[in-house]
RODO-2510 file (C-alpha; in nm, 4 decimals, decimal comma):
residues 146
     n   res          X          Y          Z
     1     x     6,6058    -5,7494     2,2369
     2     x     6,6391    -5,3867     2,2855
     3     x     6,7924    -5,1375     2,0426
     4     x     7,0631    -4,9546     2,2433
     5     x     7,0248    -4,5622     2,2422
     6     x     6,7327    -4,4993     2,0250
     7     x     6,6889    -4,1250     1,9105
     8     x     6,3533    -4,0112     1,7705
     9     x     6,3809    -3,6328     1,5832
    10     x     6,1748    -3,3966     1,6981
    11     x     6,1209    -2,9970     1,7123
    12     x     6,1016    -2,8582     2,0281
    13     x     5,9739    -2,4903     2,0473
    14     x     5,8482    -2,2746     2,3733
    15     x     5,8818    -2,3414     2,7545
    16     x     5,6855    -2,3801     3,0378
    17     x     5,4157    -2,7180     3,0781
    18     x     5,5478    -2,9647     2,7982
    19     x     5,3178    -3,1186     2,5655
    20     x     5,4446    -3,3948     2,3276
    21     x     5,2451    -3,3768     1,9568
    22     x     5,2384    -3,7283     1,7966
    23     x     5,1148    -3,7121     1,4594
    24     x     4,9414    -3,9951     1,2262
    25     x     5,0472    -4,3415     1,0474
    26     x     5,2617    -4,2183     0,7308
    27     x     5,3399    -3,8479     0,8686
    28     x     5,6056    -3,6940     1,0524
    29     x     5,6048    -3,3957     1,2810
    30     x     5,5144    -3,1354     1,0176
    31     x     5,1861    -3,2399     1,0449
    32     x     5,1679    -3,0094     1,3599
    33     x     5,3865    -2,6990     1,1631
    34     x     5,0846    -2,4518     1,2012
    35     x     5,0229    -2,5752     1,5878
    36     x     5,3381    -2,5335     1,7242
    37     x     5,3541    -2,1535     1,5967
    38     x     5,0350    -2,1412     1,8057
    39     x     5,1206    -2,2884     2,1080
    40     x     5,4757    -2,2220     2,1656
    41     x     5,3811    -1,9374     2,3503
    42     x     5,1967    -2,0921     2,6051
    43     x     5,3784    -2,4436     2,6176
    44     x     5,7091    -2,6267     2,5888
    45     x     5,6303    -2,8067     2,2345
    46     x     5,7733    -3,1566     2,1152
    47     x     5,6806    -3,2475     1,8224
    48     x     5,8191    -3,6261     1,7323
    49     x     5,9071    -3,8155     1,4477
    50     x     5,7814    -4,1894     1,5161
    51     x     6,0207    -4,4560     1,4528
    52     x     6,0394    -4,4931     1,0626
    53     x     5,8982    -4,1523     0,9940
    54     x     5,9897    -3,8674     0,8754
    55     x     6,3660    -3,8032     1,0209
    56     x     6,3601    -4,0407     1,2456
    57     x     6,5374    -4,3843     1,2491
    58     x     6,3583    -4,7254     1,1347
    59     x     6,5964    -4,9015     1,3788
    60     x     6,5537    -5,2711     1,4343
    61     x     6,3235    -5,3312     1,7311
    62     x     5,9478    -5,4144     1,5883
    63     x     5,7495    -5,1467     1,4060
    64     x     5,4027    -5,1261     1,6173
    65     x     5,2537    -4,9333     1,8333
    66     x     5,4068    -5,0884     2,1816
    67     x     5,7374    -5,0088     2,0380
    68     x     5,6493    -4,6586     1,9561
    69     x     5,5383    -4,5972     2,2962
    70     x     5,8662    -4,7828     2,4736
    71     x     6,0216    -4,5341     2,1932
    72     x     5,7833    -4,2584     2,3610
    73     x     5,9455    -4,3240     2,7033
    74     x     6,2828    -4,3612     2,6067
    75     x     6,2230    -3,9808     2,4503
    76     x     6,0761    -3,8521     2,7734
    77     x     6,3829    -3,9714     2,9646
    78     x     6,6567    -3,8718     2,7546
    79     x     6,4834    -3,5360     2,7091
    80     x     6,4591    -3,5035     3,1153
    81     x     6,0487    -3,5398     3,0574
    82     x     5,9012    -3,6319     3,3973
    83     x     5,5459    -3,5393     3,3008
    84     x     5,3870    -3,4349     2,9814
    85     x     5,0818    -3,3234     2,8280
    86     x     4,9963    -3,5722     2,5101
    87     x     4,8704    -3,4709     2,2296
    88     x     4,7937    -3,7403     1,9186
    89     x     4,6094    -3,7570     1,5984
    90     x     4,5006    -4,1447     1,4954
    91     x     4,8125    -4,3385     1,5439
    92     x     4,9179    -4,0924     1,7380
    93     x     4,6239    -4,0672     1,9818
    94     x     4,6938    -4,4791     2,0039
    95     x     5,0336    -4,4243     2,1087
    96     x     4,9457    -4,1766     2,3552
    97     x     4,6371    -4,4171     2,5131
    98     x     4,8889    -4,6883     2,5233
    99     x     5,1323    -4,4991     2,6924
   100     x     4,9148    -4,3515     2,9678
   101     x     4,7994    -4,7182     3,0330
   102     x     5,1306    -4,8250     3,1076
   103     x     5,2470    -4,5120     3,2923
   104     x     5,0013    -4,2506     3,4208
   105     x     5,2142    -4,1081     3,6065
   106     x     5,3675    -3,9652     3,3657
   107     x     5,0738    -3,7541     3,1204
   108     x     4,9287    -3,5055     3,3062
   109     x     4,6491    -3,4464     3,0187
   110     x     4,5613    -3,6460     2,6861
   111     x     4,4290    -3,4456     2,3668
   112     x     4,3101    -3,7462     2,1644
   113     x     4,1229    -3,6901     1,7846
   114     x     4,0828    -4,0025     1,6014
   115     x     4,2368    -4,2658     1,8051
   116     x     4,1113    -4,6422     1,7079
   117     x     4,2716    -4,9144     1,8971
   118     x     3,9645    -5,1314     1,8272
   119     x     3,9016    -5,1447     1,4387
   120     x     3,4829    -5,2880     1,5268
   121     x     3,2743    -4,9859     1,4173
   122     x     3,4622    -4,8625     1,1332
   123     x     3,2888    -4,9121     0,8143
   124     x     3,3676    -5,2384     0,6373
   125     x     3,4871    -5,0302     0,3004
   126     x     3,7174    -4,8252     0,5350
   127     x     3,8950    -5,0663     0,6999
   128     x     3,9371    -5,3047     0,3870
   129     x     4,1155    -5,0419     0,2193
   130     x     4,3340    -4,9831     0,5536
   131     x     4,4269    -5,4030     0,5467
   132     x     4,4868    -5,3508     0,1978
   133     x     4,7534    -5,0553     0,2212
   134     x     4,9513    -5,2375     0,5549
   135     x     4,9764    -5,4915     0,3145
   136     x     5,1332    -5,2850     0,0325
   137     x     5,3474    -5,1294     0,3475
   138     x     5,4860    -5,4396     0,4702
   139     x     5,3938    -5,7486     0,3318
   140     x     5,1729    -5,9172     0,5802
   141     x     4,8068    -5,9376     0,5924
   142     x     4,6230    -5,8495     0,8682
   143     x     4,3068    -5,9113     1,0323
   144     x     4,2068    -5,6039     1,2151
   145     x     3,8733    -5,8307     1,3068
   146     x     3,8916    -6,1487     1,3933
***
């Protein structure tokens, strides 16, 4: 089931080349506040809210990060986004890899830092505290190993 006309919030700063910032699990677009100032002279910045975050919408389609790439899409179109630079930080580097999987057409560069789609090296202490806080979050254990 699809949630009819989604909007994410975003900032938007600059012109020229866009490049889409997608911050972290548990942050919202200020995360980038300092960046943008930087690079809005050289690029057309879009800095999102992910579904749930910050100002944007919790809607009612499922809260992972497929969705928040379909959400990713449904941005770039409504915004007129044929091509993009993407930019993420941990969840948001995910996103981003996700996205250019299913359309690479569409990035034109990614700018990953801490991306982890596959939880196998992280230290054990590390990633038992993550379970325990998306727990806490939303109920639900979950085996990032299995």
């Amino acid at each position: 089931m699809r949630e009819e006309s989604f909007q994410l919030a975003y900032e938007e700063a600059g012109s020229g080349i866009p490049l889409i910032l997608l911050h972290g699990n548990g942050e919202d677009r200020s995360y980038f506040r300092h960046q943008i100032k930087d690079l809005q002279d050289i690029r057309h910045v879009y800095a999102l809210d992910t579904r749930g975050h910050g100002q944007s919408p919790r809607g009612t389609a499922p809260f992972n990060l497929d969705q928040f790439a379909r959400d990713l899409e449904e941005f770039m179109d409504q915004n007129g986004i044929k091509q993009a630079d993407l930019l993420g930080f941990s969840d948001g580097a995910n996103i981003a890899l996700l996205f250019a999987l299913k359309h690479p057409d569409r990035v034109t560069k990614l700018i990953l830092a801490g991306g982890n789609l596959d939880p196998e090296g992280m230290n054990p202490k590390d990633l038992q505290e993550i379970q325990e806080e998306y727990k806490t979050a939303t109920g639900f254990q979950k085996e990032l190993l299995s």
